[in-house]
N, C-alpha and C positions, 0 to 999 in steps of 0.2 A: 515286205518286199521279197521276192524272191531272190534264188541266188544266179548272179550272172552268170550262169554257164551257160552251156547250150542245149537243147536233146531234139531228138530226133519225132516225126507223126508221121500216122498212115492210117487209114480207116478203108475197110470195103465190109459194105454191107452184104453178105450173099443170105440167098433167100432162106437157102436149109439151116444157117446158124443161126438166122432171126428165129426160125421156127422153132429151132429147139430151145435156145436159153431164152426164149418170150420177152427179152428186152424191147423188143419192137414189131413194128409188122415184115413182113415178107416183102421184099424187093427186088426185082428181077435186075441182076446187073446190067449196067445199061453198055450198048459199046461206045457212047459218047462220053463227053468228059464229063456230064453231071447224072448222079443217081438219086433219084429220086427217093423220099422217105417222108410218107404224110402229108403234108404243107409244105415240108421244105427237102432239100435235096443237100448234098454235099460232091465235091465234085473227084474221081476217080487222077484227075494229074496234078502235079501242082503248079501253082499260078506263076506266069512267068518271071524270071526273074529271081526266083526265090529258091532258096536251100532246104534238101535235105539232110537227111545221118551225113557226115561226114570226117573227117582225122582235123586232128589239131591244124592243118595246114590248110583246108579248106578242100582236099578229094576226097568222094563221095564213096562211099563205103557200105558192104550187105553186111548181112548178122554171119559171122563165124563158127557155123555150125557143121556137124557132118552130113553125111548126107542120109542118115535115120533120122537127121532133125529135122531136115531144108522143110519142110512143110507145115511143120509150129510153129506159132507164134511165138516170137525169143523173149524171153521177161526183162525187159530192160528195166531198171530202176530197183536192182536189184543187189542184196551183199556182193553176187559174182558176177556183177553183167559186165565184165572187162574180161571176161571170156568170150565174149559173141560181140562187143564192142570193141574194136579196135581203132582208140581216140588216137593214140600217139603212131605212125607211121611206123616206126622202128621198133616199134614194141607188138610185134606175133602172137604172141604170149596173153599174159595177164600183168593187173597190178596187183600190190598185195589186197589180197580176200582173205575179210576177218569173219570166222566163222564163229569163234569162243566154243569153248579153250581155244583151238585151235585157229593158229593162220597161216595164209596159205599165197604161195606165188607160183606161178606155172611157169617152165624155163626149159630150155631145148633136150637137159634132159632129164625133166620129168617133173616133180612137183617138191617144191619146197615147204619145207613144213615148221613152224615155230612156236613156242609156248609161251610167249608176254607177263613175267608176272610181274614187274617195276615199271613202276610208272615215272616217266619224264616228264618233266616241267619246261615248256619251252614256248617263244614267243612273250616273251617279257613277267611270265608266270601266268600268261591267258589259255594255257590250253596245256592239257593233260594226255600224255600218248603212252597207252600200250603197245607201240609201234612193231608192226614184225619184224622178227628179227632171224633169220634160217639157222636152225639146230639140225636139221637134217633132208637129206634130196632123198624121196622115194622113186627109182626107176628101174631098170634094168640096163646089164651088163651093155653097152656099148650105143646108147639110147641116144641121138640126136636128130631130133625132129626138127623139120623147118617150122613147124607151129603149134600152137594147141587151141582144137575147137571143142565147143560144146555137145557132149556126145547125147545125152541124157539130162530131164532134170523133173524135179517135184515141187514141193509146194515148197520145202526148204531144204532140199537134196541137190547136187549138180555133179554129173558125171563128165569132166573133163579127158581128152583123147589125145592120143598125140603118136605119130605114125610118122617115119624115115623110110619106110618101103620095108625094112628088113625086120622092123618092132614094131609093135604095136602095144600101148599101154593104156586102161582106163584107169581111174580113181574116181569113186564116191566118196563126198565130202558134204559135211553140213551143220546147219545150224545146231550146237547141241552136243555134236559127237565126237567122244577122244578118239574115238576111230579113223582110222581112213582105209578104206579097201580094194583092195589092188588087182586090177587082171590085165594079164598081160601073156606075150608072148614073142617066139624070135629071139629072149636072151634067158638068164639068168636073174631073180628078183639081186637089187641091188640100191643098198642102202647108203649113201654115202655123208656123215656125220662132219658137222663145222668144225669138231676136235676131234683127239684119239677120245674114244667112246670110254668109259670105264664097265665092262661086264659085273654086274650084281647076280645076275644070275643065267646059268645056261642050261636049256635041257633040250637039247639038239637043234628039234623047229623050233625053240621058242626061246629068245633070247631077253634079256634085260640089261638096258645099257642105260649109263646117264649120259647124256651132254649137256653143256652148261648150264650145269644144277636142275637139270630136270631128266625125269626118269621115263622111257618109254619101253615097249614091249614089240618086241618082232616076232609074228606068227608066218611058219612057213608050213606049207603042207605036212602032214605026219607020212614020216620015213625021212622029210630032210634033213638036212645042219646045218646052220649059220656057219660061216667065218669070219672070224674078223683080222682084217689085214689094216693096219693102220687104221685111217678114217673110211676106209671102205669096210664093207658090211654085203656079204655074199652069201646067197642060199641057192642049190637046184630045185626047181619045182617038181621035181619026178614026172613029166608027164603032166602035170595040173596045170591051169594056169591063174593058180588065187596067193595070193597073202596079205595080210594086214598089220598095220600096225598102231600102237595105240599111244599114250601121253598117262602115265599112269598119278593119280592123286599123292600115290605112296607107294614105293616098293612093295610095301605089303600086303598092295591092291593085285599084284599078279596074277593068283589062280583064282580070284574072280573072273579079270579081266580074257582071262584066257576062257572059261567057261565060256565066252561070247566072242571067240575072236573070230570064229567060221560061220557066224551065222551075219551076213552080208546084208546091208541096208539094201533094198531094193526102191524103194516107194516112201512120202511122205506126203501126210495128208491131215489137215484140219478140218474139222466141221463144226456147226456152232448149231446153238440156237435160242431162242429167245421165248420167255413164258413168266408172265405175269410180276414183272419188275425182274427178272433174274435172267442174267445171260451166263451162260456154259457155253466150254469150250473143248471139246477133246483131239489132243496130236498124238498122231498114231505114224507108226514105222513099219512096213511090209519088209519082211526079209526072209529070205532063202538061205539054206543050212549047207556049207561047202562037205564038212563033214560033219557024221551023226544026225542028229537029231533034233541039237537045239534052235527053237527059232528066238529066243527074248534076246534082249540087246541091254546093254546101257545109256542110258542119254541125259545132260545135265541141263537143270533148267534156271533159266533167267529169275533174277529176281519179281518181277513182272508177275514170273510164272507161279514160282513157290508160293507166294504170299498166299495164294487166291486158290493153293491146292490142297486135300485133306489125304490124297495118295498117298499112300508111305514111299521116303527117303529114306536112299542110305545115309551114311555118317562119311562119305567121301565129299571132298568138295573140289572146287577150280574157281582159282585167278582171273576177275576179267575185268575188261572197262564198266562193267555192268555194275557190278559189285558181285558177292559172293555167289557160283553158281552149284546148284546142290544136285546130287546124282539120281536116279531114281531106277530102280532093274525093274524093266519092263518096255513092254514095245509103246504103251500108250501112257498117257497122264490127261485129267482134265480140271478145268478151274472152272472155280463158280464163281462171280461178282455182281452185284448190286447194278442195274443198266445206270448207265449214265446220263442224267434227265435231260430232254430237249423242248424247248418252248416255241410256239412260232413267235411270240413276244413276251417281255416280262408282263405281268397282269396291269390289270387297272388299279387304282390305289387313289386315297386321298392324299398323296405327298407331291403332286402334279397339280399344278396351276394349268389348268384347260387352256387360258387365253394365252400365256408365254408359250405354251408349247405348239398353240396354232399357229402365232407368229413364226415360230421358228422352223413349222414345217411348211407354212408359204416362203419362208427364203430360199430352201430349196428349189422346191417345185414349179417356184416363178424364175429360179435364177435362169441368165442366159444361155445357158450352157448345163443343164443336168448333170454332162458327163466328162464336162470338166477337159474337154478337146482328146478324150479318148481315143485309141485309134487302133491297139495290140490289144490280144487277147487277155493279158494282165490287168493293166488298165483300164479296158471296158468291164472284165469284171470286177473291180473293186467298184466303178461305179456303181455297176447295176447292185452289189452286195449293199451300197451306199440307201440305193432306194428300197431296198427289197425289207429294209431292216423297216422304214419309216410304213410301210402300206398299213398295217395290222396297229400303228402306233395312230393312225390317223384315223382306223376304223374303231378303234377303240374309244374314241370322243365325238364320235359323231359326225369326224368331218369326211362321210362318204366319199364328197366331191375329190379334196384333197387324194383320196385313196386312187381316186378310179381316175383322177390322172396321170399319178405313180403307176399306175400297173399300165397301163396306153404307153407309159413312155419306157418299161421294163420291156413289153410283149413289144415294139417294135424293133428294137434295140438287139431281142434275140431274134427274132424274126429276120432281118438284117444278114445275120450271122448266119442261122440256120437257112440262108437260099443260099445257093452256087452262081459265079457269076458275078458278085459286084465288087464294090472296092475289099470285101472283108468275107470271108467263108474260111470252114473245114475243108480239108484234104486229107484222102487217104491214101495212103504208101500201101503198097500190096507187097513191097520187098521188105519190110519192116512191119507191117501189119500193124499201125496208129495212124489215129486222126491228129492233124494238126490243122491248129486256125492261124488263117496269115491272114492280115501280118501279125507275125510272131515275135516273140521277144525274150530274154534272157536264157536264150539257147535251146527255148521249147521245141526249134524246129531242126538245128543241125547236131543237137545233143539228146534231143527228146528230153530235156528236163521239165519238171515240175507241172506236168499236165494235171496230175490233180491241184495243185494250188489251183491254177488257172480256170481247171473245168467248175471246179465245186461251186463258186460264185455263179455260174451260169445253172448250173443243176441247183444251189440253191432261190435265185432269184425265181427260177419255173416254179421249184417247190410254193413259194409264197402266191404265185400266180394259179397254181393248181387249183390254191385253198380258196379261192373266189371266183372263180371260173373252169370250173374240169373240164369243160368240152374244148379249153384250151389246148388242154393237155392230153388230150386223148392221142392214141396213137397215128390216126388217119389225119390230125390236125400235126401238133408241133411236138407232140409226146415221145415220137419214135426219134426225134435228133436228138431229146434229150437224153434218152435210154440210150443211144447211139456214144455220147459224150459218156454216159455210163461205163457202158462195154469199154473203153478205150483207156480209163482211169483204175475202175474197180470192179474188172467183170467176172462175177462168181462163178461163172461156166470157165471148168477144165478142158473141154469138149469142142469150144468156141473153135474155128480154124481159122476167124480173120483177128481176134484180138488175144494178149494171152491171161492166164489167171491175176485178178489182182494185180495189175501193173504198179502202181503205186505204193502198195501194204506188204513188207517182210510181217507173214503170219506171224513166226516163228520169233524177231525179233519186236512183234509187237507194237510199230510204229513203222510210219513211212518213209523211204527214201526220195531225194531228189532230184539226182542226177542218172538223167539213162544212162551215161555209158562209166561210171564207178571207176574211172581214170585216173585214181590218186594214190598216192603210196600211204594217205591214211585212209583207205577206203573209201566206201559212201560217206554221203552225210544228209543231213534233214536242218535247213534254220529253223525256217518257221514251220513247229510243229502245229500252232492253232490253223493254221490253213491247209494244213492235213487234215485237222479235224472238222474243219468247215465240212470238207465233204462229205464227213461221214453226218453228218448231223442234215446236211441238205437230203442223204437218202434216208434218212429216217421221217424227215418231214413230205417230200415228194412220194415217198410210198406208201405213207399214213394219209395223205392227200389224192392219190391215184388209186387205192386199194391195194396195190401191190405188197402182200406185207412181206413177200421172201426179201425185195430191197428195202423195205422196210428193216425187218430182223438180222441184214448184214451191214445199216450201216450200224443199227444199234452195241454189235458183235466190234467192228471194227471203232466204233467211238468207245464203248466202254476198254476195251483192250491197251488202245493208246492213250487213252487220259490218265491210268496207272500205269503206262511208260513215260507220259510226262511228268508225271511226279516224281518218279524215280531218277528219272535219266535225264531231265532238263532241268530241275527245281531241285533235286535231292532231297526231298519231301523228310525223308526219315537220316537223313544224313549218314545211310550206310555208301554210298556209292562214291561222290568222287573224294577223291584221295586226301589228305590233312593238309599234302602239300600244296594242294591247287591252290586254295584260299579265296575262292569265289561260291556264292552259295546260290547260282544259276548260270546256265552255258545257254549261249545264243544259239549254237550249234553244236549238234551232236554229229560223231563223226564212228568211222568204225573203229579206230582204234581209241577212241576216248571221246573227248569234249571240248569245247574251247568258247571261251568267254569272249565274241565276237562276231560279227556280222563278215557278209559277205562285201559292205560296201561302207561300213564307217564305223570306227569305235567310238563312236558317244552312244556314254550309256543309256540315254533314256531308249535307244534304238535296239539296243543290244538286248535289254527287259522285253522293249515294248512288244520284239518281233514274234514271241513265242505267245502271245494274247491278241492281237490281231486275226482277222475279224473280232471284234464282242457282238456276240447272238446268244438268241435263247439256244445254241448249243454248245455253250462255253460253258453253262454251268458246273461241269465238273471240275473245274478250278477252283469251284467254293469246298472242294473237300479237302483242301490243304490250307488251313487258314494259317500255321504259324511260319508255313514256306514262303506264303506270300507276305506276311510280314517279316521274314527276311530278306526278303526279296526289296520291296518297297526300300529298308532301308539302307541295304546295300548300291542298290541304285540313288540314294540321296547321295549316299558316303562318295560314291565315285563321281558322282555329277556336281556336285560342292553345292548341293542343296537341292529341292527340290525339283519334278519335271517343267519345262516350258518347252522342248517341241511338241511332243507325243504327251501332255500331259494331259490330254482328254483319255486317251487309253490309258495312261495309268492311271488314273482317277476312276476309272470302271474297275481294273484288277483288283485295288485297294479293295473295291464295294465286295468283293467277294470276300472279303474276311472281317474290312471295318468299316460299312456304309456310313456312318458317321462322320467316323474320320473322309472320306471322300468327298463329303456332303459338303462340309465344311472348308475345303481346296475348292471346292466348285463353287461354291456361293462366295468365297472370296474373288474368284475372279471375274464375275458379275458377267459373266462372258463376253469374255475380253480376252478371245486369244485367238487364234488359225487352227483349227480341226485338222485332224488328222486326215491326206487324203480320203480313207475308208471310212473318215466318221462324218456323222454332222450338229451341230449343237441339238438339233431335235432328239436326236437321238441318246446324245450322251444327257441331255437334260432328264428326259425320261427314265434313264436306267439309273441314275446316279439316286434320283428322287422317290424312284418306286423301290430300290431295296432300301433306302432309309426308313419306309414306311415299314416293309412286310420285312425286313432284315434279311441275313445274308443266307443263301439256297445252304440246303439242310440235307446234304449227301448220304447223312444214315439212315432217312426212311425216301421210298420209290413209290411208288403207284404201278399198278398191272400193267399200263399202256406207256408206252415210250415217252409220250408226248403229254409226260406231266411231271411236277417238282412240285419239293417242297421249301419253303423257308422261316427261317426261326427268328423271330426280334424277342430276345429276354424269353419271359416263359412261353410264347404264345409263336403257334403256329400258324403259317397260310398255306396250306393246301390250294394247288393249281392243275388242273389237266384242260388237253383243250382235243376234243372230240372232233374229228375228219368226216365221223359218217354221218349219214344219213339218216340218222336216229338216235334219238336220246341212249344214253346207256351210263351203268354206273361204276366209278372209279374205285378201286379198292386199294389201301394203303397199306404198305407193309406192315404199319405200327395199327391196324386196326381201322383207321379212318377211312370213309365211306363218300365219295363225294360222285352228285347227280349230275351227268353235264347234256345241255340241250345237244340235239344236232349241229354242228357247224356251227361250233360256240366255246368259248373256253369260257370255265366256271372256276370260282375262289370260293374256300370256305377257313375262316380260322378254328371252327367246331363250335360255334358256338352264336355264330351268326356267317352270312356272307357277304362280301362286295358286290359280288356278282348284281348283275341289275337287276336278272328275273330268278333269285335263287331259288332254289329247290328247298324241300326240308332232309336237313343234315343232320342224323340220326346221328348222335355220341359212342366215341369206338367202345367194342368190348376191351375190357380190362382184365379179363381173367388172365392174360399172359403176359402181361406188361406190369414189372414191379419194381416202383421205386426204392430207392436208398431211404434209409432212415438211422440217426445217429442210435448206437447201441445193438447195432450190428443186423438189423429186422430190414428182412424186403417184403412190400407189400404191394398189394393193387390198391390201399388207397389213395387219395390227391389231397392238395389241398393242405399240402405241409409244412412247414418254416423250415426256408432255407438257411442249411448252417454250412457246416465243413467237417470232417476226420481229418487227425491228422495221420497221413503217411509215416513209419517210421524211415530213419534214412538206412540205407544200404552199406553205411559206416567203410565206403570204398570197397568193399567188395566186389565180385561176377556174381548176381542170383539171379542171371537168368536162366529161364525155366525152372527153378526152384522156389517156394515159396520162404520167405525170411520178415518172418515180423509182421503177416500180415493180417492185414483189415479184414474182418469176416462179417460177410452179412448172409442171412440165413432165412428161410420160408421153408415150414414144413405142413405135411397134408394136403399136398397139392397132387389134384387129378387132375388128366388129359389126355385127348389122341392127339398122336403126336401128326402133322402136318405131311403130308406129303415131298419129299424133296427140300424139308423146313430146315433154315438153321439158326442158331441162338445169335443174336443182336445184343449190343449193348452198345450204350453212349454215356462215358462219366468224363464229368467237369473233373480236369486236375490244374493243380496250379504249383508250380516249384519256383514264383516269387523272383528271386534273381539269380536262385542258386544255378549254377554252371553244371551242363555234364550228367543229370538226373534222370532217369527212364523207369514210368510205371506200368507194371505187369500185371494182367489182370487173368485169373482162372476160374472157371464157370463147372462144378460138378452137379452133378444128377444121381440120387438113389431112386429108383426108380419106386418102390416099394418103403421105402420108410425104415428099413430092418438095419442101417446105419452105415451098411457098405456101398459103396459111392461107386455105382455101376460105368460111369462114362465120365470122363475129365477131360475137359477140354482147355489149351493152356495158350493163351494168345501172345504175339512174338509186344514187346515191350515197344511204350509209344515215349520219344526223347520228345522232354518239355523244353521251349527255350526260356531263357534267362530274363525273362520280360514280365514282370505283375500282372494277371488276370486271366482267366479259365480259359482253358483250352479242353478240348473235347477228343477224349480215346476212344476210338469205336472198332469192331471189329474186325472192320475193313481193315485193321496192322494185318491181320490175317493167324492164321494159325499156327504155333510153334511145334506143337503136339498134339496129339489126342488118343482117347484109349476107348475102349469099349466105343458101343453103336449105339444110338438111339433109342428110345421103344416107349411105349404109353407109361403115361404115371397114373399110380394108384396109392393115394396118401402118400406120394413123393416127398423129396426134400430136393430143393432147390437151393445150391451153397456157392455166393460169389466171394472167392479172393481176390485182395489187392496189396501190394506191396513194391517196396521200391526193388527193382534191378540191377541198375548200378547205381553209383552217385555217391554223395559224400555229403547229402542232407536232406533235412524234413520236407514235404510237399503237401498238398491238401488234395483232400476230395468230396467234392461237393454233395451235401445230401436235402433230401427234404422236399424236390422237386422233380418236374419230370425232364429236367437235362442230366439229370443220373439214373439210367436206371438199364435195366434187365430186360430183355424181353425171349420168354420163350416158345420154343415152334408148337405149340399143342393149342387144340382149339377145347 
């Protein structure tokens, strides 16, 4: 369920934006109140009666911009859209904006600034705040403005203004940056400190002060002087009108910090892209050099970021809600990750009874009421989400009929929506530049909130409609409202003039927000982050189904990117992020200054689990690459609910499936179904998913396939390889770990290697093995199969730190190995470990390369350590912890040696690791 707020919508179609970002056709505005688009139209006012943006008190309100801005689209639903939203009447200003490190409040004179490094515990120990807290006001000498609007911004930049007639003051601020940077004019730069400051160091322009235990850095032009008078803090500009100032790691950090203090953020900008199972990401920083010459900057990155990055870091780090953020000198960084799989359905399988599951999809389909007396945009989308899951479940057994009156009552449903004029349509705001559908609900239309939740079920149900009928979708038919409902949520044109970048997605923070106007003194927030993922998983399947693969390759970019922010930052996946003290090991919501173990509208827990895995779709399966998260999960929610799920225990009995189909299987067949589905679910459906990962086991996150629109899944040794082919021709799937799978046209195809499900399978040639080498007890890695599985034992880490150091470890070894090394390839691996019940243990794994065999071990790569939990039976370390270090570069092997360590990191005892099979093993990039 979304969160009760409010947010604001606006959509205008103009012909020249259609043309350039190709999300639709060309539309001539109309001057009546509906515009036309394909089939269906949306209408240019809103419908009577009804609300737009508006303040907390219900008057109606424009984006607070200047006037270089008045003509872009404002990013609401953003870390700082309480700069351009002004929710609360008496608040001109901003609320606190958490940028990490830094945070930030805008205030008459000038901009507050704060460092968070203690986290509070508050709300009965449900929620975690880094809350800001003002250490210091950046403005000038006599600075009071009636307001501050949004002068400038980027993809995760925002230049805040603020002008009294006699001053005028900008600052850039953003995600990432110890910096903040200053221009100004009309006074004197003017720093004013929450205490007397303590000076650590002064060298005229360039000061160094602490306030409340933290240390920052004042750059004033060279020939100035700080002074310090009490809590004020005074420099002349000679004439200039720049200075910055920064939050430093460590005293020590100074004359780095100062190497970069005049070279000014200008611009920030992501690009992505997506190629054959692997999505990259590179953020980059345009800046301009006040003085000299340099343009590089510093910028720290989210844990998100680092994991997934091989770029060199400094040794500086920063305090956040995030967990540790690490520094990196340079304008740009990029990460590489694994796509994260999307299915239109789980496969076919023999762990489905044909006839129970026809049953269960005629209860649907004949109920009275499909949509369940729907009537807001929420609501009808969970329906249509409802049906859109069963189409491909009913084409999958043959029951066409079933299907194809699923999809008649999907296509009238949006059909419905997408004309102008009847009881329910979009509207677009030309002052706010979104579309909204009324009726509206939970603030989507006077808060602009959660338009992605809400759209994605619509963009996803099209996507399923695409894949059996494209002339549906076409854009002269009903294709161009859907791309329309695109643009409005997730439009990858900077360019656009009626929608803005990405409304929905902070690049930068890696997940979505959900409230347009970020009106809280703990920031934004996001509940349900799976219904942010919804959408990105509907534009992976709608532009694998329309052709379109650039929205294809951005929602792949934006699902991959946020499912390793939900692990982190919802789930605590690796248990570095929230604090010891929280004592909850999943938050319902995330917020900018931390997290908080609760909903928007009820604390029971099965609600509070269930919200952040709603929807379950073939685009959830990135939730199977945390399996010991969600067995914490699972029974942390037992602990707090005094036993088991019973409302939402159909969705938890899906989540469970993603780590222990088993265990799921057997909650489900106890309850002979016999319980109330979850609005968004329907036994057809939960029957089917619960029963097909029993058969094919739980999705297998460390090997991908080329194409988006395939997974893999592991039961014990044996895999099932799945893709499922959009075009119009046969074509063959290639798998990261080798495997090779043939999929018809407009068909998804299964193969385990060894035979297929598929009904008309193909022949599935067995992968090469020359790069994939198993464990074997006595320290030998090999390419053969066929092994008895046993165990090593780990020795323990006797309480020690060794990480990144190897201590005691387990060597296993392959020499005489030739290859050309892979283009853009990186080294894989997946080892079973187990540490039984011991508490606290974390194993480290390190992969060298002698290229040449002559004994010097050319490239070492040293992966960040994977925390086992305290529960009997294998759990799986794979690369995706990411990389701690690395030396040397790649390069062909020629009678190589290939040498993996493993060893305990911390902990205070023994662990296993499993050998003898192919769930331990090696794989490297050379063909």
């Amino acid at each position: 369920m979304p969160s009760p707020r409010t947010r604001p919508a606006t959509v205008l179609l103009l012909a020249s934006a259609l043309a350039v970002v190709g999300l639709g056709p060309a539309a001539t505005p109309a001057a009546s109140a509906t515009v036309p688009v394909g089939a269906g139209s949306y209408s240019d006012t809103r419908p009577a009666g009804t609300s737009g943006p508006t303040t907390n008190t219900g008057t109606p309100v424009t984006p607070k911009v200047t006037a270089a801005a008045r003509n872009r689209p404002v990013p609401t639903n953003d870390w700082w859209s309480s700069l351009a939203f002004q929710r609360y009447g008496d608040n001109p200003y901003s609320t606190p904006m958490y940028g990490h490190p830094l945070t930030y409040q805008a205030t008459a004179g000038g901009l507050d600034v704060g460092y968070p490094t203690t986290p509070v515990i508050t709300g009965d120990g449900r929620q975690y705040e880094f809350a800001h807290k003002r250490d210091l006001t950046i403005g000038l000498t006599g600075l009071n403005s009636p307001d501050t609007k949004a002068d400038h911004w980027s993809d995760w930049t925002v230049t805040p203004y603020w002008s009294d007639g006699t001053r005028t003051l900008r600052t850039t601020i953003g995600h990432g940056s110890p910096f903040v940077y200053a221009k100004g004019s009309g006074g004197n730069a003017q720093i004013t400190t929450a205490g007397a400051p303590t000076v650590f160091a002064d060298q005229g322009n360039v000061l160094g002060i602490t306030v409340a235990g933290h240390h920052y850095a004042l750059f004033a032009p060279t020939g100035s002087d700080w002074n310090v008078s009490g809590s004020t803090v005074t420099a002349g500009l000679g004439g200039k009108d720049y200075f910055s100032v920064a939050v430093l790691p460590s005293t020590g950090a100074l004359a780095t910090f100062k190497k970069y203090a005049y070279s000014f953020v200008t611009d920030s900008k992501v690009t992505w892209n997506y190629s054959g199972g692997t999505v990259r990401a590179t953020y980059t920083l345009t800046t301009e050099a006040k003085e000299g010459s340099e343009r590089g900057t510093l910028q720290a990155l989210y844990r998100h970021q680092w994991l997934h990055t091989t770029d060199a870091l400094t040794s500086y780090t920063y305090v956040s809600p995030r967990g540790t953020m690490k520094v990196r000198e340079s304008t740009s960084f990029t990460t590489t990750q694994k796509a994260a799989a999307v299915l239109p359905a789980l496969p076919k399988s023999g762990g489905v009874d044909t006839a129970r599951l026809r049953g269960y999809l005629n209860d649907v389909v004949n109920a009275s009421d499909p949509f369940s007396g729907a009537v807001d945009t929420y609501w009808t989308g969970k329906a249509l989400g409802r049906l859109a899951q069963l189409v491909p479940v009913a084409d999958q057994i043959g029951e066409t009929g079933i299907r194809d009156r699923m999809l008649n009552l999907m296509k009238g449903r949006l059909q419905d929506w997408f004309t102008a004029g009847g009881a329910n349509e979009f509207s677009y705001d030309q002052v706010w530049k979104t579309l909204t559908g009324y009726p509206a609900s939970y603030g989507s239309d006077t808060e602009l909130n959660d338009h992605h939740f809400h759209y994605g079920y619509y963009v996803y149900a099209a996507a399923i409609i695409a894949q059996y009928d494209p002339s549906w979708a076409a854009d002269s038919a009903w294709g161009g409202m859907v791309k329309t409902l695109v643009r409005d949520t997730a439009n990858p044109s900077r360019t656009d003039s009626a929608f803005p970048f990405l409304r929905g997605f902070d690049v930068y923070a890696g997940h979505g927000w959900a409230s347009g106007h970020q009106g809280f003194a703990a920031g934004n927030n996001q509940e349900s982050s799976s219904e942010s993922t919804n959408l990105s998983a509907a534009l992976v399947l709608w532009g694998s189904a329309t052709g379109d693969t650039s929205l294809r390759d951005l929602g792949a970019f934006l699902l991959t990117t946020e499912s390793e922010s939900i692990a982190q930052y919802w789930f605590d996946a690796d248990e570095q992020v929230f604090p010891s003290s929280f004592g909850h090991d999943t938050a319902g919501m995330v917020w900018g200054s931390g997290a908080a173990y609760s909903t928007w509208w009820t604390a029971n827990p099965e609600e509070i689990h269930g919200i952040n895995v709603l929807p379950v779709t073939g685009g959830s399966l990135h939730l199977g690459g945390e399996k010991a998260a969600i067995r914490r999960n699972i029974a942390e929610m037992e602990r707090e609910n005094g036993g088991p799920a019973v409302e939402w225990r159909d969705l938890l009995w899906e989540f469970e499936s993603f780590a222990d189909p088993a265990s799921a299987k057997a909650k489900w067949d106890a309850s002979n179904g016999n319980y109330t589905p979850e609005e968004g679910e329907s036994k057809a459906h939960t029957y089917h998913w619960i029963n097909t990962l029993a058969a094919v086991g739980a999705p297998d996150a460390t090997v991908t396939g080329d194409i988006p629109t395939s997974a893999v899944f592991t039961k014990g040794t044996t895999r099932t390889y799945v893709a499922h082919n959009h075009g119009s021709s046969a074509r063959t799937v290639t798998f990261s770990d080798g495997k090779t799978l043939s999929v018809p046209a407009r068909s998804t195809a299964t193969s385990t290697g060894s035979g297929s499900t598929d009904p008309d399978p193909d022949p599935d040639p067995e992968p090469p093995t020359g790069n994939t080498f198993q464990l074997r007890a006595g320290g030998v890695l090999t390419t053969a199969t066929g092994g008895t599985a046993g165990s090593d034992t780990i020795p323990s880490a006797n309480g020690a730190n060794h990480d990144g150091t190897p201590y005691q470890p387990l060597v296993y070894e392959v020499r005489g190995v030739n290859g050309t090394l892979t283009s853009g390839g990186q080294t894989s691996f997946r080892l079973q470990v187990d540490a039984g019940t011991a508490v606290g243990l974390g194993q480290q794994a390190r992969v060298s390369y002698d290229f040449t065999g002559d004994g010097t071990f050319d490239r070492t790569e040293t992966y960040h350590y994977f925390a086992t939990d305290p529960v009997t039976g294998w759990e799986e370390y794979t690369q995706a912890r990411g990389l701690k270090s690395a030396t040397g570069s790649l390069s062909d092997l020629r009678g190589g040696t290939v040498r993996l360590e493993v060893w305990s990191a911390i902990g205070n005892g023994a662990s296993k690791l499993q050998t003898g099979t192919d769930k331990s093993v090696v794989v490297i990039p050379y063909s």
